[in-house]
N, CA, C and O atoms as a DFTB+ gen file, in Angstrom:
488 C
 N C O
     1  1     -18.232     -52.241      17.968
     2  2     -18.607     -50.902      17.546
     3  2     -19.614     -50.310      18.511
     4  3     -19.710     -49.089      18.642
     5  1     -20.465     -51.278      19.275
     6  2     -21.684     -50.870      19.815
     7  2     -21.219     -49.911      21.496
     8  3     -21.724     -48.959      22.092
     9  1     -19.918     -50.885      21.760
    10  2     -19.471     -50.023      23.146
    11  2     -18.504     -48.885      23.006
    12  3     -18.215     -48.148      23.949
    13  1     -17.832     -48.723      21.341
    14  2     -17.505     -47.588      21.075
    15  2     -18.616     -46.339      21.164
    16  3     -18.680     -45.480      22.043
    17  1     -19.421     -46.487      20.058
    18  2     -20.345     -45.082      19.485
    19  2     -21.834     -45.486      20.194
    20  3     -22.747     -44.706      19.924
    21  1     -22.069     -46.305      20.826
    22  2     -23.424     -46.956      21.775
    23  2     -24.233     -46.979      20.926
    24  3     -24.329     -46.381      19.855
    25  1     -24.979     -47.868      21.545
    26  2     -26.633     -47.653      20.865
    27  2     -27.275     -46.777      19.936
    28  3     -27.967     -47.405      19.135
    29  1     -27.279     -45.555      19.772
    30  2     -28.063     -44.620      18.966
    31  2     -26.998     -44.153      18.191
    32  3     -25.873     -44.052      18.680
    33  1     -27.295     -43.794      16.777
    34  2     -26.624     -42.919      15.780
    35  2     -27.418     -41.985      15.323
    36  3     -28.536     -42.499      15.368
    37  1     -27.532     -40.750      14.843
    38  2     -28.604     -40.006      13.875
    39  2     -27.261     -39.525      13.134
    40  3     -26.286     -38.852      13.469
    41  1     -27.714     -40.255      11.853
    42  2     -26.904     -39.250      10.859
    43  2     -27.749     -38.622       9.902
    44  3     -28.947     -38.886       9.801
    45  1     -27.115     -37.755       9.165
    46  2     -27.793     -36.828       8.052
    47  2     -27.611     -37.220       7.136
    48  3     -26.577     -37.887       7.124
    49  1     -28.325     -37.153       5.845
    50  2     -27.939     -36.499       4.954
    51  2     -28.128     -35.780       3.686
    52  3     -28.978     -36.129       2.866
    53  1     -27.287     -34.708       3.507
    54  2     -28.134     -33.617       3.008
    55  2     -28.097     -33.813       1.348
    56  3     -27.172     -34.170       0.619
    57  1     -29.651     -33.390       1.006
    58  2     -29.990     -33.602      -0.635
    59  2     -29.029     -32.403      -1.375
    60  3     -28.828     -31.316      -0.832
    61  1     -28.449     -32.792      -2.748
    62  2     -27.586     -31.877      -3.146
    63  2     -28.890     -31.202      -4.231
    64  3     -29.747     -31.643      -4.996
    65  1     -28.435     -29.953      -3.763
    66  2     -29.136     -28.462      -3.956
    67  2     -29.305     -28.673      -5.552
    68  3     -28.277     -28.412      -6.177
    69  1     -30.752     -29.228      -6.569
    70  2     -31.444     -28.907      -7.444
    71  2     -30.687     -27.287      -8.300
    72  3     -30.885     -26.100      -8.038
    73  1     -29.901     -27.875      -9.241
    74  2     -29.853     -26.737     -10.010
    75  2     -30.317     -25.995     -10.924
    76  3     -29.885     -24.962     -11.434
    77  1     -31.528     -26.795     -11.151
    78  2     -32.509     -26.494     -12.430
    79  2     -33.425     -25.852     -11.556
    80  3     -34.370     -25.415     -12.213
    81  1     -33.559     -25.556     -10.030
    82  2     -34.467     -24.814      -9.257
    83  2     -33.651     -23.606      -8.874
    84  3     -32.581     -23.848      -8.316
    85  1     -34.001     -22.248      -9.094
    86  2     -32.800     -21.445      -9.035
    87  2     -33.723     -20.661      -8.387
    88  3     -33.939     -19.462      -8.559
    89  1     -34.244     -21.415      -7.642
    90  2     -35.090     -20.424      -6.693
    91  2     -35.085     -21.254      -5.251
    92  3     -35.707     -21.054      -4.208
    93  1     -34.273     -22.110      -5.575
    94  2     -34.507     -23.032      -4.232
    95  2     -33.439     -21.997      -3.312
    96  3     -32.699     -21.155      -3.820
    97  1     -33.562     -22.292      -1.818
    98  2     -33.061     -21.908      -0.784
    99  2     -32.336     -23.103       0.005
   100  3     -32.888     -24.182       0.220
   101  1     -31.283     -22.842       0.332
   102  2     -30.459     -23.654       1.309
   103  2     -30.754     -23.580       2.292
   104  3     -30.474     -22.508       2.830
   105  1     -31.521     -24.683       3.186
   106  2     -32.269     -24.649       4.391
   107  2     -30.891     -24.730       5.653
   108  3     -30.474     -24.028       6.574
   109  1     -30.642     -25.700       5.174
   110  2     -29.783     -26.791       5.896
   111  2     -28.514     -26.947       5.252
   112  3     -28.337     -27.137       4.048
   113  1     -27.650     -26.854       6.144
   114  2     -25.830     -26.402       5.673
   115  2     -25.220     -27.162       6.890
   116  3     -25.505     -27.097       8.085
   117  1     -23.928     -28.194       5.956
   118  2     -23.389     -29.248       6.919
   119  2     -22.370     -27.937       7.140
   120  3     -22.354     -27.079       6.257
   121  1     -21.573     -27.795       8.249
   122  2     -20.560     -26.731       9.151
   123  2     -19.026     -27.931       8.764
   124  3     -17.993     -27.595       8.185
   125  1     -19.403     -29.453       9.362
   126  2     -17.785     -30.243       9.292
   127  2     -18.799     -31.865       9.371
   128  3     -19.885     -32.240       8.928
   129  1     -18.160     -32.207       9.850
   130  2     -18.706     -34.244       9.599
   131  2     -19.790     -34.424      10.609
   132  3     -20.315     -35.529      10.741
   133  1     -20.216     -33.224      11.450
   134  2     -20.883     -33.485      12.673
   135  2     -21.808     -32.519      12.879
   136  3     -22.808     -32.728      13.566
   137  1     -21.628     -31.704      12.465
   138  2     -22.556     -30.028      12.831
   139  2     -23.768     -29.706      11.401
   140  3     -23.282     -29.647      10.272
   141  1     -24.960     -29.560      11.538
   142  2     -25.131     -28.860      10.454
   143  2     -26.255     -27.532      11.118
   144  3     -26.891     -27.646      12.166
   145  1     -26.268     -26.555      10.382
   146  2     -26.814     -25.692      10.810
   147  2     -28.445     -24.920       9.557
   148  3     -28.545     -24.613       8.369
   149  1     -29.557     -24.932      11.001
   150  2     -30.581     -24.949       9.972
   151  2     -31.142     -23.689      10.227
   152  3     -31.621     -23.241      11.268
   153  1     -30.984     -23.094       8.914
   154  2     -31.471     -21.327       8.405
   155  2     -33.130     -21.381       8.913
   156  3     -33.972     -22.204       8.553
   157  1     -33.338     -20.040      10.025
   158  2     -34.818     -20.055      10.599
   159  2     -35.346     -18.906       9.282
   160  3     -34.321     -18.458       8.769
   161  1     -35.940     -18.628       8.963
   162  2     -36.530     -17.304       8.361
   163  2     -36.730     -15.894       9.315
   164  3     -37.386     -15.625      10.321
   165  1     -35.934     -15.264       8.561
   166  2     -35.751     -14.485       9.787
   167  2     -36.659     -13.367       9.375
   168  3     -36.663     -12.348      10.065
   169  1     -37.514     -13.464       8.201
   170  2     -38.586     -12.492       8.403
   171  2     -39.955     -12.878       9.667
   172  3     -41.009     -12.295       9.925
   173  1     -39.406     -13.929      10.141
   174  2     -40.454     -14.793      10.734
   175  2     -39.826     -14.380      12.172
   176  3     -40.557     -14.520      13.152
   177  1     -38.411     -13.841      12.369
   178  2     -38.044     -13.845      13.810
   179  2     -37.165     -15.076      14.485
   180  3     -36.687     -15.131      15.618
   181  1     -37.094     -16.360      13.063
   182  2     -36.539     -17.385      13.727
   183  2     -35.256     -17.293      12.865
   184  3     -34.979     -17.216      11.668
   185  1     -34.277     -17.360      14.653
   186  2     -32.479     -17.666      13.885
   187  2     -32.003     -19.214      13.749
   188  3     -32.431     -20.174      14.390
   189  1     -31.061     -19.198      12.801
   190  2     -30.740     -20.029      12.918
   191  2     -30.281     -21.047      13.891
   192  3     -29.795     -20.490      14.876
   193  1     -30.263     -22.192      13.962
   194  2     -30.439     -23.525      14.743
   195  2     -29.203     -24.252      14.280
   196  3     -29.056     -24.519      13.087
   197  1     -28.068     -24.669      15.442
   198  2     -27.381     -25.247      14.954
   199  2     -27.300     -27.170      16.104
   200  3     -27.319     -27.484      17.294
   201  1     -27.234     -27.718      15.085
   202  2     -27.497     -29.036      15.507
   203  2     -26.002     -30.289      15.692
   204  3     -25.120     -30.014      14.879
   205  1     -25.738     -31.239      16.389
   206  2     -24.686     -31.790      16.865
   207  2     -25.113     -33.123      16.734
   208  3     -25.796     -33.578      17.652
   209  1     -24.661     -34.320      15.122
   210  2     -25.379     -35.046      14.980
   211  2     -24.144     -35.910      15.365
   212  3     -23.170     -35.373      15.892
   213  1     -24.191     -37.823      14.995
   214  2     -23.195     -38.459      15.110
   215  2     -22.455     -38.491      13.349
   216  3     -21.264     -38.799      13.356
   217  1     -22.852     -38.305      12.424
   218  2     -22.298     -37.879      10.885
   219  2     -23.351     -36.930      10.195
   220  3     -24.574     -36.898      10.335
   221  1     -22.547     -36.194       9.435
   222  2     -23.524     -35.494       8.572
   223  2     -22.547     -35.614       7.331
   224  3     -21.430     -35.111       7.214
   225  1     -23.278     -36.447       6.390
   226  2     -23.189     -36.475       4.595
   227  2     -23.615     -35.361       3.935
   228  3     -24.837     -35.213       3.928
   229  1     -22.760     -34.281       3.207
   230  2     -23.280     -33.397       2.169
   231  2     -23.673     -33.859       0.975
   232  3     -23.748     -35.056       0.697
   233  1     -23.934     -32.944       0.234
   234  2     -24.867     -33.360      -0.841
   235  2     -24.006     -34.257      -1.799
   236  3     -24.452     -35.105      -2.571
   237  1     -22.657     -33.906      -1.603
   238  2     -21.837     -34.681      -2.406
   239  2     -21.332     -35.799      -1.966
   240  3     -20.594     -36.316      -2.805
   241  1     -21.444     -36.483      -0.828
   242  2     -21.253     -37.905      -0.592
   243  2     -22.301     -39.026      -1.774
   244  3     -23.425     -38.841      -2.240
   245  1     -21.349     -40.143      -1.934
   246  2     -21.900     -40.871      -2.503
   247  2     -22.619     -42.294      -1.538
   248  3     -22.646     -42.474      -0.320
   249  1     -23.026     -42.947      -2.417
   250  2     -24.211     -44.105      -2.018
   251  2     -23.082     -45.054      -1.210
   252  3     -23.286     -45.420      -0.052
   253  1     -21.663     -45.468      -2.084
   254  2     -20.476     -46.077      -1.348
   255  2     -19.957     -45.766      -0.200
   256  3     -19.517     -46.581       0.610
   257  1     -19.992     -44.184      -0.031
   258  2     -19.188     -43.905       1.222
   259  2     -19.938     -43.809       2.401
   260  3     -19.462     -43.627       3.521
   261  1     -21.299     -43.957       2.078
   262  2     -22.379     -43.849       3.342
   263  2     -22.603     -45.269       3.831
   264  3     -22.845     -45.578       4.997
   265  1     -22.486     -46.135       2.748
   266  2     -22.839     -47.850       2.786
   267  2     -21.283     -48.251       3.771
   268  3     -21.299     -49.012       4.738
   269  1     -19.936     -47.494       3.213
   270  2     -18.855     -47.904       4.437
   271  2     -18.903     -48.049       5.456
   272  3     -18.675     -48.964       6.248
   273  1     -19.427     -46.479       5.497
   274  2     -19.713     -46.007       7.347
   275  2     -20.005     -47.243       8.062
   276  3     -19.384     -47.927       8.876
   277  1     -21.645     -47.343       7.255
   278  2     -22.359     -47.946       7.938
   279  2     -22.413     -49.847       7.764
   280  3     -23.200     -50.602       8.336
   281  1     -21.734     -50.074       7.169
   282  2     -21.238     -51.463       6.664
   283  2     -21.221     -52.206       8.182
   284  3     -21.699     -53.339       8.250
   285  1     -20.649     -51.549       9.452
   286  2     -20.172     -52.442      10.462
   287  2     -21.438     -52.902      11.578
   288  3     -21.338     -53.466      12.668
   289  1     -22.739     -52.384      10.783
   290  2     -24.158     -52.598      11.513
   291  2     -24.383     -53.939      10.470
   292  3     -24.977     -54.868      11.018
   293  1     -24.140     -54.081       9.584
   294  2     -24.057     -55.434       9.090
   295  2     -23.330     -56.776       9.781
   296  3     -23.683     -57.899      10.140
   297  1     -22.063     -55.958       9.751
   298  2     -21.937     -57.458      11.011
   299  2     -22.337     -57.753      12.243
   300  3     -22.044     -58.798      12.825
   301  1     -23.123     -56.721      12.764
   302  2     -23.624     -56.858      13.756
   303  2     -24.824     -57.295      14.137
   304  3     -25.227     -57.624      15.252
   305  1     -25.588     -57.254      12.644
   306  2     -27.033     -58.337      13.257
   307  2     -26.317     -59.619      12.505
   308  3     -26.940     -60.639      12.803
   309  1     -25.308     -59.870      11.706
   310  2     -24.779     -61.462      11.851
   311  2     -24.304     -61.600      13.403
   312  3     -23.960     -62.678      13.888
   313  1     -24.323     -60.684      13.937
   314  2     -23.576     -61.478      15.337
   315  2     -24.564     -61.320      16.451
   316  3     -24.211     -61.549      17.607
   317  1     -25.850     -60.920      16.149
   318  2     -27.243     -61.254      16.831
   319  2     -27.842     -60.230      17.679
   320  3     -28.652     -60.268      18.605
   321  1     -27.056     -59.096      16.953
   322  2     -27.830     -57.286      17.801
   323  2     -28.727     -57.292      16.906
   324  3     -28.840     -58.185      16.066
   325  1     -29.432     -56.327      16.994
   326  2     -30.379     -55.771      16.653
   327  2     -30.366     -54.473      15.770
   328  3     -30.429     -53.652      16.685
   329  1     -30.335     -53.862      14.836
   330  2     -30.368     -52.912      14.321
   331  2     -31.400     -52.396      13.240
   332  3     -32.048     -53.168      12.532
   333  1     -31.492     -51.000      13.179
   334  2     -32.501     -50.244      12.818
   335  2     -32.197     -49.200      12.192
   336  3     -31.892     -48.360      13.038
   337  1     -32.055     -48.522      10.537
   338  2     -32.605     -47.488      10.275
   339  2     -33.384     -47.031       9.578
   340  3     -33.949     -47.572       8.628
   341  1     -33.523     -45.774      10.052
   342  2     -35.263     -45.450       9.299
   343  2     -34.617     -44.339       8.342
   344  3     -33.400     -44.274       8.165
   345  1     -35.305     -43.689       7.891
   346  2     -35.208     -42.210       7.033
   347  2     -36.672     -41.414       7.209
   348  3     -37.785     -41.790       6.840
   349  1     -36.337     -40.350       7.807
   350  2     -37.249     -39.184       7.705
   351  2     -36.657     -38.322       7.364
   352  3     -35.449     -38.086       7.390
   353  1     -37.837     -37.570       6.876
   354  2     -37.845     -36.084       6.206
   355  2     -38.803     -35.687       5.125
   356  3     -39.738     -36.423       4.810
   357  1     -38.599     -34.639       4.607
   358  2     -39.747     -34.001       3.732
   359  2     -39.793     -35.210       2.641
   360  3     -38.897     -36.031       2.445
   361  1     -40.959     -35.130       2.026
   362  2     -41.153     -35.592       0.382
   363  2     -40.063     -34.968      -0.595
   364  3     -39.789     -33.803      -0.884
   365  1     -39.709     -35.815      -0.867
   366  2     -38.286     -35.512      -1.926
   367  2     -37.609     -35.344      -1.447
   368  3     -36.885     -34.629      -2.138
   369  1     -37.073     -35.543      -0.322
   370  2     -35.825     -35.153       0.734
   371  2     -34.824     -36.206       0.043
   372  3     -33.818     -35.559      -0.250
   373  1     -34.672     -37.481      -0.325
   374  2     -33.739     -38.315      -0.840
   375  2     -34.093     -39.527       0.018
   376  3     -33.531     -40.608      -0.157
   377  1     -34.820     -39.379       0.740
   378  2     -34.866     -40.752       1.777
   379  2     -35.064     -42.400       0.910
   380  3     -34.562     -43.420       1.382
   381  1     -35.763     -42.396      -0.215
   382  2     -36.182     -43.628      -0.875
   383  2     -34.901     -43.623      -1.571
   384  3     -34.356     -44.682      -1.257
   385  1     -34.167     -42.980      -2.337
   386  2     -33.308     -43.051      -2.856
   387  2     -31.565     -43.400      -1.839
   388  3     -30.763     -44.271      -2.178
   389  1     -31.474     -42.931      -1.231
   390  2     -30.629     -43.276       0.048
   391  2     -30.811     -44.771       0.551
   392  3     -29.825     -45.372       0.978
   393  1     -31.987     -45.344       0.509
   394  2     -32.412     -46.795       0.776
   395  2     -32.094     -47.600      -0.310
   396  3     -31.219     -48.465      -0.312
   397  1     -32.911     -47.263      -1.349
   398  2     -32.697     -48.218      -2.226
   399  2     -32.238     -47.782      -3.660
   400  3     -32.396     -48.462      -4.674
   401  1     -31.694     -46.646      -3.601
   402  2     -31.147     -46.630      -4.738
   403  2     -31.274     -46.176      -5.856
   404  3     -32.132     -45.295      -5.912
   405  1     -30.538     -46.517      -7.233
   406  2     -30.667     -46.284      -8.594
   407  2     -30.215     -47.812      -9.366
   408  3     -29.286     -48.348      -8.761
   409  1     -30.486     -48.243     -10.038
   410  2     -29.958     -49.221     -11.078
   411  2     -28.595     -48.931     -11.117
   412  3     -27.977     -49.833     -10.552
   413  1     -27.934     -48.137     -11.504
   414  2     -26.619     -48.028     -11.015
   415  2     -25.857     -47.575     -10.283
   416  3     -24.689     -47.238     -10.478
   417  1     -26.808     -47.517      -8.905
   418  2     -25.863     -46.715      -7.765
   419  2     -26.916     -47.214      -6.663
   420  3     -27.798     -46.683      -5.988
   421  1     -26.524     -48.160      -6.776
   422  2     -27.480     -49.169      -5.347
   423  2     -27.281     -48.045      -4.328
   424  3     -26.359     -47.235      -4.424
   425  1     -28.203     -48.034      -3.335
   426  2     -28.857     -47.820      -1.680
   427  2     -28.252     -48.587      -0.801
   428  3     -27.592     -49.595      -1.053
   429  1     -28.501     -48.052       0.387
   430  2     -27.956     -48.808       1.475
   431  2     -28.410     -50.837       1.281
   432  3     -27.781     -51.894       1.247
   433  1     -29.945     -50.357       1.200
   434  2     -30.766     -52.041       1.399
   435  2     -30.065     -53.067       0.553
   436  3     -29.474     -54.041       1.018
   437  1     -30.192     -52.729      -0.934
   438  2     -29.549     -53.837      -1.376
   439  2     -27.688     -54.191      -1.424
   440  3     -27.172     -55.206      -1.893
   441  1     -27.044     -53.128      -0.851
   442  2     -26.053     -53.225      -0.720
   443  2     -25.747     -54.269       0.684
   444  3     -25.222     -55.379       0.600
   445  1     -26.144     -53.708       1.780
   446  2     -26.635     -54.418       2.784
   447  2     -27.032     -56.118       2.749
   448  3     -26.470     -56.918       3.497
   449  1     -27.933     -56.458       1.901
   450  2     -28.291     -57.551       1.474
   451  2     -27.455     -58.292       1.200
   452  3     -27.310     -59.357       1.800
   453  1     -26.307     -57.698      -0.289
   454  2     -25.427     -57.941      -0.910
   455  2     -24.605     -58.618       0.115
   456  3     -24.389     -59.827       0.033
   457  1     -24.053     -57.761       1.253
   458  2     -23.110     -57.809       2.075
   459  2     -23.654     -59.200       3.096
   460  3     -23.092     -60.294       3.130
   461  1     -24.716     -58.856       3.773
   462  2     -25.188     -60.419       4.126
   463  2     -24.950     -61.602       3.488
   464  3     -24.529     -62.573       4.116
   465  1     -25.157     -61.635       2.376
   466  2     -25.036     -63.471       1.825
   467  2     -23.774     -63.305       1.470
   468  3     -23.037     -64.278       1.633
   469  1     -23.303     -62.288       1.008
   470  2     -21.463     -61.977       0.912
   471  2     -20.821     -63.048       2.583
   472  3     -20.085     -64.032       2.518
   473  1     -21.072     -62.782       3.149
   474  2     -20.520     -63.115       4.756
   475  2     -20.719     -64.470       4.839
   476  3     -19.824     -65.309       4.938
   477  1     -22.234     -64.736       4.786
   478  2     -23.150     -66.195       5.092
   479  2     -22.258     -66.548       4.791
   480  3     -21.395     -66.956       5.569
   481  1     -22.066     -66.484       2.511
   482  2     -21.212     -67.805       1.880
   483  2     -19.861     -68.052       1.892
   484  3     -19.228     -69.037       1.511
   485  1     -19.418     -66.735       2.516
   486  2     -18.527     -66.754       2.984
   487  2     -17.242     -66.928       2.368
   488  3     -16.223     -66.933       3.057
């Protein structure tokens, strides 16, 4: 996988839009699986920004289909690379939840985990 898509990935992904906040604003809008484009305030003079990531998840992807994607960085520190991801973004952006989860809708980590001793025992 590593000499397919190389070394670096940045993927997104975007928190699904709070409906009990009906005042919230859509900052950030995925365009297709790769593009998302981020609204400047244009009372401020700033246009929008459009960005060219390696995936972008909308608000409606689930915890499974992001853990697929990324399932094949699992076999790859069994096979002695190195791998890394982080999560940034605002407070409440989804980042802790994207990691680790819900009681019934595990995160990447313990899925990940899962998938490790899944392999080990083989």
């Amino acid at each position: 996988i590593q000499e397919l898509t190389g070394n670096l990935r940045v993927i997104c992904r975007l928190r699904p839009v709070d409906s009990s906040d009906a005042s919230a604003r859509v900052s950030v809008v995925a365009l297709d699986e790769t593009t998302v484009v981020v609204h400047g305030d244009s009372a401020q003079g700033r246009a929008p920004r459009r960005f060219e990531l390696s995936q972008v998840y909308g608000g409606s992807a689930d915890q499974a289909k992001i853990f697929g994607d990324l399932e094949p960085l699992v076999a790859q520190v069994l096979d002695g690379f190195n791998v890394c991801c982080i999560g940034y973004g605002a407070p409440g952006s989804g980042k802790s939840y994207t990691l680790r989860g819900s009681e019934s809708d595990a995160g990447l980590l313990p899925r990940a985990m899962r998938s490790i001793f899944e392999r080990i025992d083989g």
